[in-house]
KETORRO-984244 format. One record per residue (C-alpha): y, z negated, x; residue in three letters. Coordinates in steps of 0.5 Angstrom, whole numbers, padded with zeros to 4 digits, always signed. Each point is the difference from the previous one (the first is absolute). Layout:
N
YZXALA/...
//
This chain:
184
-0036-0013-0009UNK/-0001+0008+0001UNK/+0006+0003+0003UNK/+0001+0008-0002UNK/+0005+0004+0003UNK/+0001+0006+0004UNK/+0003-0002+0008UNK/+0004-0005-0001UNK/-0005-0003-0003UNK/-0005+0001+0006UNK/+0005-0002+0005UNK/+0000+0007+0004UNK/+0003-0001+0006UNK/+0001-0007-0001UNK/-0004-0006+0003UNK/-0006-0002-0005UNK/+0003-0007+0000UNK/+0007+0002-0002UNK/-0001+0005-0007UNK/+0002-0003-0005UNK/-0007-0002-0003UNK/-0002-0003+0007UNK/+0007-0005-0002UNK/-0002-0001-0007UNK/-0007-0002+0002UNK/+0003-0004+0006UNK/+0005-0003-0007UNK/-0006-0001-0005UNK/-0004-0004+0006UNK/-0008-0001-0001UNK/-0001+0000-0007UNK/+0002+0007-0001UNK/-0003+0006+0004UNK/+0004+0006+0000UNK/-0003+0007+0001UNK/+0004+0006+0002UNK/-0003+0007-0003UNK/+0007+0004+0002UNK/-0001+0007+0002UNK/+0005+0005+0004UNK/+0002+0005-0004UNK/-0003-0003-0006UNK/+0004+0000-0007UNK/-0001-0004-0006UNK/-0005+0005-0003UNK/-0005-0002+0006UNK/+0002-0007+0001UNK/-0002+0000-0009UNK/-0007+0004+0002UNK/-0002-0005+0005UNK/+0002-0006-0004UNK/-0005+0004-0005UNK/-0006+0002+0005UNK/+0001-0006+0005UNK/+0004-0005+0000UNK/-0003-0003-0007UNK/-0005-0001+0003UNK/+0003-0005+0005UNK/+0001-0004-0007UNK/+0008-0002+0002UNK/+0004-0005-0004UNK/+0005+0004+0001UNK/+0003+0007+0001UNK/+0006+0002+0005UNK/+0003+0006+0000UNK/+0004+0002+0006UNK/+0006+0005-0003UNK/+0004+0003+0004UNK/+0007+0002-0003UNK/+0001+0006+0006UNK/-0005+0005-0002UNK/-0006-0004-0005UNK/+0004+0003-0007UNK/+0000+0007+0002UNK/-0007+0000+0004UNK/-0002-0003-0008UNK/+0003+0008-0003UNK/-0007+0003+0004UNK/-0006-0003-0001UNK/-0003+0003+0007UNK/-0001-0003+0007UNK/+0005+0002+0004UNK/-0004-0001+0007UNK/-0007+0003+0003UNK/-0004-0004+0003UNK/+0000+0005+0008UNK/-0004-0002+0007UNK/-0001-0008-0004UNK/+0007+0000-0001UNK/+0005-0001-0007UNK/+0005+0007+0001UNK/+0006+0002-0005UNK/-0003+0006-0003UNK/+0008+0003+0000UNK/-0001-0002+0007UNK/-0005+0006+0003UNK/+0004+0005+0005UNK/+0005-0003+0005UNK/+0002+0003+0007UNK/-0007-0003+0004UNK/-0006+0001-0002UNK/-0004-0005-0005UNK/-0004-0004+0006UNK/+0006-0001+0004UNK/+0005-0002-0007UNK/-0006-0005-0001UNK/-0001-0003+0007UNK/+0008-0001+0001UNK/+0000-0003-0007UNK/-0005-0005+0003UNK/+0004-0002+0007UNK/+0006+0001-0001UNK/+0007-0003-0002UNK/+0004+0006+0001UNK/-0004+0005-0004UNK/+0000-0005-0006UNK/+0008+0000+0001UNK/+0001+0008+0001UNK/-0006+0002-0005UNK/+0006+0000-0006UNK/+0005+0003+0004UNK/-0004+0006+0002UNK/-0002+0000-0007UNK/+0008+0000-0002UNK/+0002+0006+0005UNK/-0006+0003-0003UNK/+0002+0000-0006UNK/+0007+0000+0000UNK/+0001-0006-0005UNK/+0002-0007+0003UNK/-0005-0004+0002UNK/-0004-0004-0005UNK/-0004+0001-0005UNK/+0002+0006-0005UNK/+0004-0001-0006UNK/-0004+0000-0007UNK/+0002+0003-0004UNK/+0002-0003-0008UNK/-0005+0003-0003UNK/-0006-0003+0005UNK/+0004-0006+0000UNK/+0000-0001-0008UNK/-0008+0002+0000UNK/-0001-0005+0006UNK/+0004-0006-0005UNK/-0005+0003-0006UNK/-0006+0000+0004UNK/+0001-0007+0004UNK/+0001-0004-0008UNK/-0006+0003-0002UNK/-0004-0002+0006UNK/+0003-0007-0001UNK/-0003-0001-0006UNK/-0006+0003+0003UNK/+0000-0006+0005UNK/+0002-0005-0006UNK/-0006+0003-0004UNK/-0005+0000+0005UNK/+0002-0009+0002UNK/+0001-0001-0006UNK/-0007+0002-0002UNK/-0003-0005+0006UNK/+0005-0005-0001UNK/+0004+0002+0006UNK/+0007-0003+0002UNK/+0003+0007+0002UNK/+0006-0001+0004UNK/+0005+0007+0003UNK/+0003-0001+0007UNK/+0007+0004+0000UNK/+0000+0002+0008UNK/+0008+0002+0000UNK/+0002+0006+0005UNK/+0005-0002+0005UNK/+0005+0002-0003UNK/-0001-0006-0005UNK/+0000-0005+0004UNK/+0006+0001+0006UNK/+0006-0003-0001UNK/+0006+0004-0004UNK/+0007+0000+0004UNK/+0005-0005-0005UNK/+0005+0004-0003UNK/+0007-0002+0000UNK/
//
C-alpha cells in the first residue's frame, strides 16, 4: 500500500507511530506493508508526479491519496510547489520575510514550542488580518474544485492502467470534527 499525501499524511510533528498510515498499517497486520511517500507542503499535482516518476515503481496494490479538506482544493488551483528547499529544510515560499533573520526563524522553528505558537500570530499582527491561513477567493476556489476532478481522474486513469486499487483519504479540519452546540 503506497500512502500519498502532503503533512498529514507524512505525520509532521506527530510520533511516527501515531500518523495515520502507521494506525493503518498496525490494522491491516503483517500481510500488508504500508509506505508512506507524504511530503510537506505537497499538493495533489506533486503527489501524482511522484506516484508517476516513483512510487510505480514500488508496484503497489493499492494508492491512498491523503486529501486534506482545509487547503488541498485550493493548492490544486496552482500547479506550483508552494515550498523551496533552503539550508535542507521544506520553507513556505510565501513565508520568506519575517522580523528576524532567516537563520535564526530557522533555528527556533527547530527548538522551540513557543515560536511555532507566536509564529501566526506574528504573522496576523503583520498583516492585520486574523490569524490563519488567508481567505480564498470564489475564483481560486472554483478552479481549485476543477482542477482537483481533473487530477482525480488523472489518479483513476494512472491505477487503472496498472490494475491499482485507488482509494481517497478525506482528512477533515478541525472544525469538521468538534462538536456543535445543541440547539434549543
Amino acid at each position: 500500500v503506497l500512502a500519498l499525501g502532503d503533512s498529514f499524511t507524512m505525520g509532521y510533528s506527530v510520533a511516527q507511530e501515531r500518523t495515520w498510515v502507521r494506525r493503518l498499517e498496525a490494522q491491516l497486520g503483517e500481510r500488508f506493508e504500508v509506505i508512506n511517500a507524504g511530503v510537506p507542503g505537497y499538493s495533489t499535482w506533486q503527489e501524482l508526479a511522484y506516484l508517476e516518476e516513483e512510487g510505480l515503481a514500488l508496484a503497489p496494490e493499492v494508492v491512498l491519496l491523503g486529501f486534506f479538506l482545509g487547503n488541498d482544493i485550493t493548492d490544486n488551483a496552482e500547479p506550483s510547489l508552494p515550498v523551496e528547499v533552503r539550508e535542507g529544510q521544506l520553507i513556505s515560499t510565501q513565508g520568506r520575510d519575517g522580523i528576524l533573520p532567516f537563520g535564526w526563524r530557522l533555528f527556533l522553528a527547530r527548538h522551540s514550542h513557543l515560536y511555532h505558537l507566536a509564529w501566526p500570530l506574528q504573522r496576523a499582527w503583520r498583516s492585520g488580518r486574523p490569524a490563519g491561513p488567508p481567505p480564498a477567493d470564489a475564483a481560486q476556489v472554483e478552479a481549485g474544485w476543477r482542477a482537483t476532478g481533473l487530477l482525480m481522474g488523472r489518479l483513476a486513469r494512472i491505477c487503472a492502467t496498472r490494475g491499482i486499487r485507488p482509494i481517497i483519504v478525506l482528512i477533515p479540519e478541525r472544525a469538521h470534527l468538534e462538536a456543535r452546540p445543541e440547539r434549543d
